[in-house]
N, C-alpha and C positions, 0 to 999 in steps of 0.2 A: 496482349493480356487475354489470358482463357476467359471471357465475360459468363460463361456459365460457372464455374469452380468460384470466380469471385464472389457470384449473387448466393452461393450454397456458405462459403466464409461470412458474407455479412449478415446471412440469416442466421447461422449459429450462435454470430458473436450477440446478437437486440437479443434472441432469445434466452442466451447464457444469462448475460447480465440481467434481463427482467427477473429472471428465476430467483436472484442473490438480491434483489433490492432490501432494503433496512426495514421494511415499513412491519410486512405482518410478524418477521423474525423478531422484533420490537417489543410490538403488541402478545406475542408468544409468552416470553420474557416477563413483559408484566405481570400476567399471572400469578406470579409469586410477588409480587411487592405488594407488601401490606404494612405502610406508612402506623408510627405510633397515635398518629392525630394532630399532632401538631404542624408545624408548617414544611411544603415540599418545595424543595428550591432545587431547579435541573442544571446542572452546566453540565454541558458537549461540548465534547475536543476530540476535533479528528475532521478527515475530510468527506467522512456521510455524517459528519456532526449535525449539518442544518437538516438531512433528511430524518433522522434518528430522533431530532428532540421534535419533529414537525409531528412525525407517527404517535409518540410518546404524548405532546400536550393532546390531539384527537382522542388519543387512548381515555386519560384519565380528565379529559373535560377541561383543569385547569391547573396550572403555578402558582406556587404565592413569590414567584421571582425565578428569574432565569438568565442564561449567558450560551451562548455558542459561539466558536471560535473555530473556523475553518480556514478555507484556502481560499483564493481568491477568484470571485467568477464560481463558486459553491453554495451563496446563498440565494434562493429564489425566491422569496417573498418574505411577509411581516410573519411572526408568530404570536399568539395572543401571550402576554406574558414574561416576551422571553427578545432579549438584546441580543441579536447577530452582529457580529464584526468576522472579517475576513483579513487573512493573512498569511505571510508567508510561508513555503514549504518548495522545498525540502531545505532549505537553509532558512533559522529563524528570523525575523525581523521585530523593528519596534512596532510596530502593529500587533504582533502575538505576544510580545509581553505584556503592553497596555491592556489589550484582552484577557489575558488571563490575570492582570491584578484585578480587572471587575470582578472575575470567578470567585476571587479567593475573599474578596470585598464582600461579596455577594452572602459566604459561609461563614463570615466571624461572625460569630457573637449568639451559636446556636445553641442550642439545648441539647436534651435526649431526648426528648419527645420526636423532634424534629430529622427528617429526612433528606438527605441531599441526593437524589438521582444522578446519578454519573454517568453518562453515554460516552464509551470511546470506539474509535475506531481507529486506524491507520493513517497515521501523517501524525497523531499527536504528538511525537517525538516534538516532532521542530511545532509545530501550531501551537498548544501549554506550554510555556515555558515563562519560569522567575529566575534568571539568569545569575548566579551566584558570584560572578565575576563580568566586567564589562560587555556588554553585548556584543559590540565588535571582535571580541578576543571569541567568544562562543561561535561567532559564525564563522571564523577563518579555524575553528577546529572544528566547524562542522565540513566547512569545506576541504580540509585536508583529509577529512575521514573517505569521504564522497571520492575523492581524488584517489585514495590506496586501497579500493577494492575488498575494504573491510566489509563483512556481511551486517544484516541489520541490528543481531542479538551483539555481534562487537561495538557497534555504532551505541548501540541503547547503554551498554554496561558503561562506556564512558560516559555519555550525556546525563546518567543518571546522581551522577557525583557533581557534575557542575552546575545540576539546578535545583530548583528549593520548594518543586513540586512533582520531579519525576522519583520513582524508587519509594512508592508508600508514604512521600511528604508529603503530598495533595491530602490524603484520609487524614493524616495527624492534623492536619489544621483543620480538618472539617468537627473533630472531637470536640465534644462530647455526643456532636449527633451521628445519627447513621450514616451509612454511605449503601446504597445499595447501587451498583455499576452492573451496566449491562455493554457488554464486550462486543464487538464484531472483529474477528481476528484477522489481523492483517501477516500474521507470522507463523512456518511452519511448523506444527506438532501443538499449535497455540499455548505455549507456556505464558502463561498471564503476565509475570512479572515482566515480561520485554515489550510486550503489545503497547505501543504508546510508550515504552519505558516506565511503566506501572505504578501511575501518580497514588492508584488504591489497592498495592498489593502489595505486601512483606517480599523484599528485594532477597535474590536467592545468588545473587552474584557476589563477589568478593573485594575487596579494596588487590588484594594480591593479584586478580586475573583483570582487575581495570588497568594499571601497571604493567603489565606484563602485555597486554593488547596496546598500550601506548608505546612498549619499545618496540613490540612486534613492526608494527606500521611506521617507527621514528617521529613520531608527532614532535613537532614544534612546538612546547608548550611551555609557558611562563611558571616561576614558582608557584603563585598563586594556584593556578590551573593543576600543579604536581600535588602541594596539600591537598586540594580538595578531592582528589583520585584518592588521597590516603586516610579518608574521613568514611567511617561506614552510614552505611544507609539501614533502615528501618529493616529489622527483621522476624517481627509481631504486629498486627494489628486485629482489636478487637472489637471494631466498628465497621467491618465489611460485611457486604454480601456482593457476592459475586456468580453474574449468569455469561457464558460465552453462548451469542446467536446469529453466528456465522462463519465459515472458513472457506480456505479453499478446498477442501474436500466436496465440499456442497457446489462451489465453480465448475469442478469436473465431474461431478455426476450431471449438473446440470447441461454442460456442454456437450456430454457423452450421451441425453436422450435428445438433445437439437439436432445432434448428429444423424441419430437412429431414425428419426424424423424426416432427414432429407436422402434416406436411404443407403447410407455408409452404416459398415460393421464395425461400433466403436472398441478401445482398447484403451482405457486408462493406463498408462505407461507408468505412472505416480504425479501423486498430487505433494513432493517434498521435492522438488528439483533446486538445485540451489548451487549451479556452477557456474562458470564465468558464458557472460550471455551467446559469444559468437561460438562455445563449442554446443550449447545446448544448440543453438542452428544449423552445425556442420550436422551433432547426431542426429535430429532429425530426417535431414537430406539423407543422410546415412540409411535411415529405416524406410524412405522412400524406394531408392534404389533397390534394396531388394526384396521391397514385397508390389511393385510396380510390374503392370503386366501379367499380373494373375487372375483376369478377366471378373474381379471385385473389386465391390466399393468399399473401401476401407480409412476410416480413422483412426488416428494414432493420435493419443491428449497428453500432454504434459503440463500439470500443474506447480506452481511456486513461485519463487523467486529469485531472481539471477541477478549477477553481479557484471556490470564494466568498469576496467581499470583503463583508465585515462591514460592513452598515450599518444594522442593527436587534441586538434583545434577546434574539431570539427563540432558538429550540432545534429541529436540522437538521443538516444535511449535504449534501452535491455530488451526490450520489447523489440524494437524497430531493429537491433542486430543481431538478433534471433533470426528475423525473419534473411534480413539481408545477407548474412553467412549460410543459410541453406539454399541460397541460388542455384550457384554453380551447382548443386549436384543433381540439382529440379532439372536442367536443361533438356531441352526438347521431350521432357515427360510430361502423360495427364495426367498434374499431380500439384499440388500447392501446398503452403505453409504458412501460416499467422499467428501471430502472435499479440494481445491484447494487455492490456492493463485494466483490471476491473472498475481503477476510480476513473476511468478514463484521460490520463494523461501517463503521458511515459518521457520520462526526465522532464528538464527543460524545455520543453516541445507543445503544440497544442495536439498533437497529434495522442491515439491511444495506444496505437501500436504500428505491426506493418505487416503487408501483404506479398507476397511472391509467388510466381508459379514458373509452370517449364517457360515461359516466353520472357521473363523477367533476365535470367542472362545477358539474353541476344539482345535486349531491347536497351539495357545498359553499356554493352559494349560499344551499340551501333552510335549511343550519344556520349562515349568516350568516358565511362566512366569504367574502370576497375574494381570490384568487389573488392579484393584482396587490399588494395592499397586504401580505399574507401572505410574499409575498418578500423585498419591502424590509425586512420585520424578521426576516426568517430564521428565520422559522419554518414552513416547510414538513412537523417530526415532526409538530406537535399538528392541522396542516392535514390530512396524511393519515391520520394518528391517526382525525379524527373521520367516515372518509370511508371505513377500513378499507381503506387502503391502503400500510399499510408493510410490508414486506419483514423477517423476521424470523428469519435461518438461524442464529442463535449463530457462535460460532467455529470456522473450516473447518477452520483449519489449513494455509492457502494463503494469497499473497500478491502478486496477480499484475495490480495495477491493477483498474481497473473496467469493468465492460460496459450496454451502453443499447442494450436492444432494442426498435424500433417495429414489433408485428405490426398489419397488416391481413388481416382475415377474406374481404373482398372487395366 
């Protein structure tokens, strides 16, 4: 392992992520909320949920009740006010439903006077959830969704039909009181109605293209599950306010002056990348080789989020096959690539993402493992595992897409 290009990777990645934290983009955000007087009740949902309503009770002093509802291994301490519980993601569980009927327990029976603070972030797809059909049945079509390399905006357009608070039904129950929701966007171009599958936004998707994404992909689904794809969703609501205070745009600017910082000429490549994960890591390798050897230091950012379709056993993430498919073309160059997940996990895995450079090839082959064959089962953890290349930040408490940076030394 190149031990200096690593130490230049891991300073980019603490200082990326510090840049995107929830806290003062929060506090920004308040600014504009100006409660009618009557009482403020916060739920968070998502997985900077506990950092989001943590900023948010500091901000305005206090709650007159509260709910947060995260990932697991996401919440760090008590909040004055306000009930944390943790649960599962990316497939929901009985945990996050129980959680979120506190939420919705939390908003009957409010007035107009009354305000309900909404913090979302990324993961609330699966974390909110009032499951409209058996839970079981919800999680094995969230897992076949997972499975067929559908992207997030296809994932959310179904999930929004089989629950009873994503798609602008979260604000209907909150009615008569306000909702004012402050956003941290986990999805490119941030169209609000997907972020979380938009329990407080007028649904802009179709019963026709939920349908048509369930034949696309062949989902397995039960009548029940067919009605309710053919059931529309809310397409008014007059009880919102809505602020977005965060993206990955803001991930690549931010990773683009860390960069400048340790002396690489940065290049936003785009912050909408959104292909399947092992070719964003071939292109990558690809932009190494031929800007490699021109006696500068150079980075190349690509922001977004990338998809894998499951066709192995193995144990990984988009992140960690980014990085693992632009190996081979790193070899015997000064030159590396990583790739991170801003909430600090990438799939299944504890891991945030993965690391590679010219030495990563040879260092793989010499302990018998194959890239090539190594991706097709998806297992890129135990590949960088054994290569001392995974990416290991815990949870940031950010949720802002993922970044894939190619430095060359020169």
């Amino acid at each position: 392992m190149n031990e200096t290009l690593r130490r230049d990777a891991d300073a980019i990645i603490e200082a990326s992520l510090s840049a995107v934290l929830p806290d003062e983009a929060v506090r920004r955000a308040l600014k504009a909320f100006q409660p009618k007087g009557g009482k403020v009740m916060l739920v968070a949902a998502g997985k900077a949920g506990w950092q989001m309503a943590r900023a948010a009770v500091e901000a305005l002093g206090r709650v007159d009740g509260g709910v947060v509802v995260t990932k697991y291994g996401h919440v760090k301490g008590q909040i004055s006010g306000v009930d944390c519980y943790e649960a599962g993601h990316p497939v929901p569980d009985e945990n996050g439903f129980a959680a979120t009927e506190k939420a919705l327990e939390l908003v009957q029976g409010l007035t107009a006077e009354d305000t309900v603070l909404f913090l979302l972030s990324g993961g609330g797809s699966a974390l909110f959830e009032k499951p409209l059909l058996p839970g079981g049945e919800l999680q094995d079509i969230t897992h076949q969704l997972l499975a067929s390399g559908a992207d997030i905006v296809e994932m959310n357009t179904i999930r929004k039909r089989l629950s009873g608070v994503k798609g602008g039904r979260f604000a209907q129950r909150c009615a008569p009181a306000n909702v004012f929701s402050i956003v941290l966007s986990d999805i490119l171009g941030d169209p609000l109605d997907m972020i979380a599958s938009g329990p407080a936004v007028p649904d802009s998707s179709t019963c026709a293209q939920a349908l048509a994404i369930a034949e696309k992909y062949r989902l397995n689904l039960s009548e029940q599950a067919k009605e309710l794809l053919a059931q529309e969703t809310p397409k008014a609501l007059d009880n919102v306010t809505t602020r977005i205070t965060g993206s990955v745009r803001e991930l690549c600017a931010a990773a683009a002056s860390a960069c400048r910082a340790r002396g690489y000429e940065p290049v936003v490549l785009t912050d909408r990348l959104c292909c399947e994960a092992r070719e964003a890591g071939s292109f990558l390798g690809s932009i190494v080789r031929t800007h490699a050897g021109q006696g500068r230091k150079l980075a190349f950012i690509a922001g977004g989020e990338t998809v894998v379709h499951l066709t192995g056993k193995g144990l990984g993430g988009r992140n960690q096959e980014i990085a693992l498919a632009a190996a081979p073309a790193l070899a015997g160059l000064d030159a590396a690539v990583f790739s991170v997940g801003s909430d600090g996990t990438d799939g299944p895995t504890d891991a945030a993402g993965g690391y590679v450079d010219g030495d990563t090839a040879a260092a793989l082959a010499a302990k018998g493992w194959n890239v090539f064959d190594t991706l097709k089962n998806n297992d890129a953890y135990h590949a960088l595992q054994a290569a001392e290349g995974l990416i290991i930040t815990g949870a940031t408490g950010t949720n802002v897409n993922d970044v894939a940076v190619a430095l060359i030394t020169g």
